[in-house]
Structures are given as structure tokens and as C-alpha cells.
C-alpha atoms as one frame of an Amber mdcrd trajectory, in Angstrom:
protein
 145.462  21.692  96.527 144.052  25.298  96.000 142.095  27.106  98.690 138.876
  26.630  95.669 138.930  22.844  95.549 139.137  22.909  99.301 136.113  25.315
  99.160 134.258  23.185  96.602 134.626  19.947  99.047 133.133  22.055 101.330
 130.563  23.688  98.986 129.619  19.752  97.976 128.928  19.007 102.111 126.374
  22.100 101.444 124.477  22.041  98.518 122.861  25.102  98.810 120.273  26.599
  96.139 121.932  29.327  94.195 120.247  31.688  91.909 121.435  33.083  88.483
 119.474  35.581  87.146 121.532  36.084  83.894 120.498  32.788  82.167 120.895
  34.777  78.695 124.345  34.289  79.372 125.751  31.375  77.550 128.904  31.424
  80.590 126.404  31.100  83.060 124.753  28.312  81.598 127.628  26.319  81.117
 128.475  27.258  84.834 125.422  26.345  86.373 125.677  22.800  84.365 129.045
  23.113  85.768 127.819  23.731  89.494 124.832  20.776  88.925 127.123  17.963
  87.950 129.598  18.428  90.448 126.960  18.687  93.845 128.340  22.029  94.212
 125.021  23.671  94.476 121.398  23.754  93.113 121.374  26.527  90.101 118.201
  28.396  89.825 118.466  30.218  86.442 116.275  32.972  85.198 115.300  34.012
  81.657 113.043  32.680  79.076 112.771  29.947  77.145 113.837  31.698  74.312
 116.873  33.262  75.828 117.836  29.886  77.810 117.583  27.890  74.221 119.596
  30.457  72.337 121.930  30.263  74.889 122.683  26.332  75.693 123.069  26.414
  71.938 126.118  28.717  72.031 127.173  26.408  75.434 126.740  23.651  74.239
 125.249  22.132  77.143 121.944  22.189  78.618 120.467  22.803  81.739 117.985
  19.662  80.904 121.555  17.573  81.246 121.827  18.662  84.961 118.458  18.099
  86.024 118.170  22.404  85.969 114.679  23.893  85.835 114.467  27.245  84.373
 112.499  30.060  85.760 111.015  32.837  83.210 110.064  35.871  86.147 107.307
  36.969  83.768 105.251  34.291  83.767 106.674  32.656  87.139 103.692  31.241
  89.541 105.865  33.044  92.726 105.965  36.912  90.905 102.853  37.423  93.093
 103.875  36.269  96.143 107.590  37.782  95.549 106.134  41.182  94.531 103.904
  41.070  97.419 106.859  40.808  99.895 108.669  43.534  97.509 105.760  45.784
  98.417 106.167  45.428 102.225 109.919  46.109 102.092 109.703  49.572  99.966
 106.082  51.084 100.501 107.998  53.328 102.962 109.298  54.938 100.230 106.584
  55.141  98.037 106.505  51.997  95.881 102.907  50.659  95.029 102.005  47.580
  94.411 101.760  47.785  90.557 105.544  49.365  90.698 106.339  46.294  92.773
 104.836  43.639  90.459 106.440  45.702  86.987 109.975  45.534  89.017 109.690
  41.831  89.845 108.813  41.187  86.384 111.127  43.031  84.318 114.008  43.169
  86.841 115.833  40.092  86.891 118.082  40.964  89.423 115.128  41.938  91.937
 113.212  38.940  91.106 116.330  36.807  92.473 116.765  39.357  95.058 113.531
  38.726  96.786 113.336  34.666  95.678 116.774  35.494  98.473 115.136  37.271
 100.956 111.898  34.546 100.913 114.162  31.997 101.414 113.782  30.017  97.947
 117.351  30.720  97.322 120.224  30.610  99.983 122.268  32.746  97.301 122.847
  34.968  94.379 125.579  35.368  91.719 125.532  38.042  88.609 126.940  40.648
  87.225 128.520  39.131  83.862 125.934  41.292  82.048 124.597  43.789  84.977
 126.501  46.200  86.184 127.750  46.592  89.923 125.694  49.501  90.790 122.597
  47.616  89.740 123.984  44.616  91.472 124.281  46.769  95.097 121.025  49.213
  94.553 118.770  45.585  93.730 120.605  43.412  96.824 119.955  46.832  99.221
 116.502  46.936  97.852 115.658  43.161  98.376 117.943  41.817 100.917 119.673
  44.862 103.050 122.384  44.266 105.275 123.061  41.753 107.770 122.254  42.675
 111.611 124.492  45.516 113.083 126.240  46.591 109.856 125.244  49.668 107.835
 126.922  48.876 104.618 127.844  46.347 102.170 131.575  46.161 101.207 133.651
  44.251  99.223 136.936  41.272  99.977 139.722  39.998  97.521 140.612  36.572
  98.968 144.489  36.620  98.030 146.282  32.987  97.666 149.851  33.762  98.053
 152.364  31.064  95.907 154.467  31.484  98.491 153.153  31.373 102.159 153.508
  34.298 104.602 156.134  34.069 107.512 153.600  33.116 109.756 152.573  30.540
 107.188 148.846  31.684 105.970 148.536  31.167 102.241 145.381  32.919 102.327
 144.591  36.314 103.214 141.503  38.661 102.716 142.070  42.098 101.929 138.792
  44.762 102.337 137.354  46.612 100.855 138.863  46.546  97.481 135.850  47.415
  95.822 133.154  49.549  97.208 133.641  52.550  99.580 136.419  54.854  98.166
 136.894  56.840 101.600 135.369  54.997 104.345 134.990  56.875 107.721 136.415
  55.029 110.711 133.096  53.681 111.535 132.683  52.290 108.701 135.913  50.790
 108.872 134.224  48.662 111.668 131.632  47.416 109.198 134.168  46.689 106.553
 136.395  44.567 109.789 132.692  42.933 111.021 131.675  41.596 107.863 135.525
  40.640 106.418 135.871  38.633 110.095 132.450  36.627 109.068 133.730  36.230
 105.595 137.152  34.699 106.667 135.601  31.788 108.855 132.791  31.212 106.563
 135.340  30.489 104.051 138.827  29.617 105.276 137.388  28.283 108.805 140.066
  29.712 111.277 140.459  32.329 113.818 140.117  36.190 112.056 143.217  38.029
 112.780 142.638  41.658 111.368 145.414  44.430 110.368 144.240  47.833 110.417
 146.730  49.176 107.662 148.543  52.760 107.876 151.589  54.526 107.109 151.899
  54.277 110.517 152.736  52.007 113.472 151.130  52.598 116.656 151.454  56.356
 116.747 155.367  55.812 114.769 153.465  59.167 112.703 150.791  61.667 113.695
 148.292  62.682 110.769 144.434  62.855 110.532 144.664  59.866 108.424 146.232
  57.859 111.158 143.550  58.622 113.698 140.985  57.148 111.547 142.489  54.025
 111.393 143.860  53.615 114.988 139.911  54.649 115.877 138.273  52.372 114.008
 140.836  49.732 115.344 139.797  50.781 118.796 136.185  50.379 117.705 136.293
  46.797 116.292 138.082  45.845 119.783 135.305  47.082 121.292 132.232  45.833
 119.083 134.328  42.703 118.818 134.139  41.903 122.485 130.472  43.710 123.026
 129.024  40.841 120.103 131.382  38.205 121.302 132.911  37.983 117.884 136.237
  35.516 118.264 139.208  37.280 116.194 142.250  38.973 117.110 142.232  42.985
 115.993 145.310  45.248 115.873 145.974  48.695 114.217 147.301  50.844 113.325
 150.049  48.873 111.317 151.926  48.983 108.784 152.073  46.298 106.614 155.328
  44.890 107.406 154.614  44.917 110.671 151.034  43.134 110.125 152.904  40.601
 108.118 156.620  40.023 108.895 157.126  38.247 112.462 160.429  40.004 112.926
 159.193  43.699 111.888 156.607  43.263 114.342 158.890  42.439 117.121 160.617
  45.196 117.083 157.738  47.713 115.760 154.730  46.467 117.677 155.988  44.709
 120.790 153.064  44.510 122.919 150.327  44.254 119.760 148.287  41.713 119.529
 149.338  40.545 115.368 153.043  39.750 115.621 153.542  39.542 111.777 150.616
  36.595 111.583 147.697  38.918 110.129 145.258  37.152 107.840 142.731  39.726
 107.369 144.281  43.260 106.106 142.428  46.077 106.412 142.598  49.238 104.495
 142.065  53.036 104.987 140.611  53.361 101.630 139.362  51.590  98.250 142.698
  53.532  96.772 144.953  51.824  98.948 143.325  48.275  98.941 142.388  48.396
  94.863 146.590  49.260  94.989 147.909  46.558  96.488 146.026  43.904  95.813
 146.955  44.654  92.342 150.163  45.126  93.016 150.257  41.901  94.710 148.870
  39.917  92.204 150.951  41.030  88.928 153.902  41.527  91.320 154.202  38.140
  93.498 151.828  35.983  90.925 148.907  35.198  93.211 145.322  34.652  92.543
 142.955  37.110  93.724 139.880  36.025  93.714 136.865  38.516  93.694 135.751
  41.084  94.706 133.512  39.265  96.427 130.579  41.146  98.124 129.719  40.918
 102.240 128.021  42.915 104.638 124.533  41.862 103.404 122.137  40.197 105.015
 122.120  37.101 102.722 124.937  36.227 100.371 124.760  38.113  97.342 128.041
  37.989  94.718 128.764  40.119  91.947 131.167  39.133  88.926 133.235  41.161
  86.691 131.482  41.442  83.155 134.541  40.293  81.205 134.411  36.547  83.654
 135.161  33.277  82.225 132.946  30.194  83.186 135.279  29.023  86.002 134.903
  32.462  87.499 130.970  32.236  87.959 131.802  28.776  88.986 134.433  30.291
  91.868 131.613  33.141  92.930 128.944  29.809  93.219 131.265  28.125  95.101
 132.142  31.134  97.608 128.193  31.734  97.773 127.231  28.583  98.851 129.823
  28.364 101.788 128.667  32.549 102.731 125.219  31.207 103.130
């Protein structure tokens, strides 16, 4: 069994509300139908009528057929109430109230944004039209991030066809898809929010490899310090929030991953070859390998899948099939 059908048995004991906001989409349609018929999650789906007719037709299916209500933002009865909370969160910065209602109206993505933050949506997937910078800019705008992080960032959840030494199957490597040069700080975001990810979805103990060219001081560079800092750091916010994981770093990655590298490279450490979460020095690095690891070794990489936010928010690569939107429900649901 795949690490998604586990996740969908797990997404059906949930059942969350999910909301599309690309319901022109003719893939999204057919994966919200998709989502509906299988208890995987409740679909909200925005766009009007015209748009949602033209495309069921080139689905095929309808959202009628899986009991799916549309919602047209425009003419929605909760734009005032939505753009009234949209007004709160950004007349800091000089948004009025008419800005707020225009955005809610004509910005799809801001609309499900705030349906998010007012709790009439415990998710959101897009981003098969949209692209990811308006995907980040709307969820900062309308969700922001979750408690003691600063920034969003971005997972690849990696099933391996063969198992690791240590015998994971599944590992998450961050962040493959948002911060090209992280500082070390940020590093401890990016090892915060990929620890959360990692039980949310796989349900076991977090045990995080802070990647270098470098083991435990084996070379001295400015590019090693930053990683064997922000190690240091997420040992120390780790215990100071009570988070349960296992952190090491700075590793390389044989010695995060192969039980008898590690014995001889990081004797003391706390990951003796059994990492599960690999952490990266930079979006280079990650974007590298995960590549590498999937046309290489032949595993699914699923993502990139956003976290760090205060409420799940997932964005999708514009050239996704169907079962991909389907996947980034799936993962939402269980994030929420």
C-alpha cells in the first residue's frame, strides 16, 4: 500500500472542508467530485455558474453528482462578512474597506483565503491556474503563519521503492521550494514546521538531518556554521516548546542515512543513519536532490507541499493531473 492510500484512510476518518478556488478548472472539478465520492473531504469550489458549467462539461462530471455546492465570490452572501475580517487584518497597511470588498470579490484566491482564516474552510488547494507567488502573497495576506514561525516554506514527501537502512520508506525533505538561501534562523522555521508536517502526515517520531558537506566539524567553512547553528537552535527551541523529535547536524547525508557511516562518522550523534526528515542549507541543494532522487532511484515525490502557515494552505504545479489535486486534498485535510 502507498503512503497516499494510507493518507486517504486517514483523510476519510477526517472529512475536513476543503476549498478550491479554481473551479474554472475542469481538473479540479473532476477532483473535487473525486474528493466527494470517496469521504475524503468536503470540496468548496469557487467560480461562477458559467465557468463551473463550462467546465463539468469538459469533465464530464458534475459537482451536482457529489452533492457539491458552488460558491460564485461575487455574489456570495459571506463577501461582506469575509471582507470585513479582510479589513481588520490589513488596515495597518493602508487597505480600506472598499479595497477590501474589490479584493474579496475579484480575488479568488483571497476570498478562500479568508473563508480559511474564518473558519468555513479547514483548508485550501490551488495553483493549477495561479501562480505560486500569488498563492504565498494571498495565504500571508489572509492566513499568516502559524505561532512562533516567521515564514512559510515548502516539503517534498519522498517514498523511496526501496526502504532506507533504517527502514523508513518515507522521508520529507525541506525546503525544496521557497527560500533559495535561508539564514540559520530560518533554518529553524523550515525544521519547526517540517517536524509538524511529518507527524501530521506519517504519524511517528520527527528525526531531523541538518545536511552539509560536513560532519560534525569533519570541514570548517562559513557554510558549515550555518547549519551546525541552526542545528543548535532547533535543539534548543525544540526542548523550550516541548516539541518531541530527535535533531542532529551538521551531517552529511550518508551519515544521516546509512547506519554504518554514522557509526563511524557521528558516534555520539543523536541520528545513527535513521533520519526521516532531511534538512537542507539551501533551495539549490534540496531542489538538487530531490530531483536527483526521484529520476535517479524511481521514487515519488510528492509536492512541494506548503507549511509554516497558520492554517493549511497547498499549492499545485500548473501542469497537475487530477490525481495530483486529489494528493494535495488529501495532504490538506490530514495538515488541518
Amino acid at each position: 500500500m502507498s503512503i497516499l492510500d494510507i493518507m486517504i484512510s486517514k483523510a476519510q476518518a477526517k472529512v475536513q472542508s476543503i476549498v478550491l478556488p479554481e473551479g474554472q478548472d475542469p481538473r479540479v472539478i473532476a477532483a473535487a467530485v473525486k474528493a466527494a465520492q470517496n469521504n475524503i473531504a468536503k470540496p468548496l469550489v469557487l467560480g461562477t455558474p458559467a465557468e463551473i458549467s463550462a467546465a463539468e462539461a469538459e469533465a464530464g462530471v458534475t459537482l451536482a453528482s457529489a452533492s457539491i455546492t458552488s460558491i460564485d465570490p461575487a455574489t456570495s452572501e459571506l463577501l461582506p462578512q469575509l471582507a470585513a475580517a479582510f479589513y481588520e487584518k490589513r488596515k495597518a497597511k493602508g487597505l480600506s474597506h472598499e479595497q477590501a470588498l474589490n479584493t474579496l470579490k475579484n480575488e479568488r484566491l483571497y476570498f478562500g483565503g479568508m473563508m480559511v482564516s474564518q473558519n468555513l474552510a479547514q483548508g485550501l488547494v490551488a495553483g493549477s491556474i495561479a501562480s505560486t507567488g500569488d498563492m504565498l502573497r494571498s495565504a500571508f495576506h489572509c492566513i499568516g503563519t502559524a505561532p512562533g514561525i516567521k515564514l512559510a516554506s515548502a516539503f517534498f514527501m519522498i517514498e523511496l521503492r526501496q526502504p532506507t537502512d533504517s527502514g523508513d520508506t518515507v522521508l520529507l525533505f525541506a525546503d525544496c521550494a521557497v527560500n533559495p538561501c535561508p539564514t540559520a534562523e530560518q533554518l529553524v522555521d523550515i525544521a519547526q514546521a517540517t517536524a509538524d508536517s511529518y507527524r501530521h502526515l506519517i504519524g511517528k517520531t520527527p528525526r531531523l538531518a541538518f545536511l552539509s558537506f560536513s560532519t560534525k566539524g569533519s570541514a570548517k567553512h562559513e557554510l558549515v556554521d550555518k547549519v551546525s547553528a541552526a542545528a543548535a537552535m532547533t535543539k534548543t527551541r525544540f526542548r523550550e516548546i516541548n516539541i518531541d523529535a530527535i535533531v542532529d547536524g551538521e551531517l552529511q547525508a550518508d551519515a544521516a542515512l546509512v547506519p554504518s557511516v554514522s557509526a563511524s562518522k557521528n558516534q555520539n550523534g543523536a541520528i545513527q543513519g535513521d533520519a526521516n526528515i532531511l534538512i537542507f542549507p539551501d533551495l539549490q541543494a534540496a531542489n538538487i536532490s530531490y530531483k536527483l532522487v526521484q529520476r535517479l532511484a524511481g521514487a515519488a515525490a510528492i509536492g512541494p507541499l506548503l507549511q509554516g502557515l497558520a492554517k493549511p494552505v497547498n499549492d499545485l504545479s500548473r501542469g497537475c493531473t487530477v490525481d495530483d489535486i486529489l494528493g494535495a486534498i488529501v495532504i490538506t485535510v490530514l495538515q488541518s
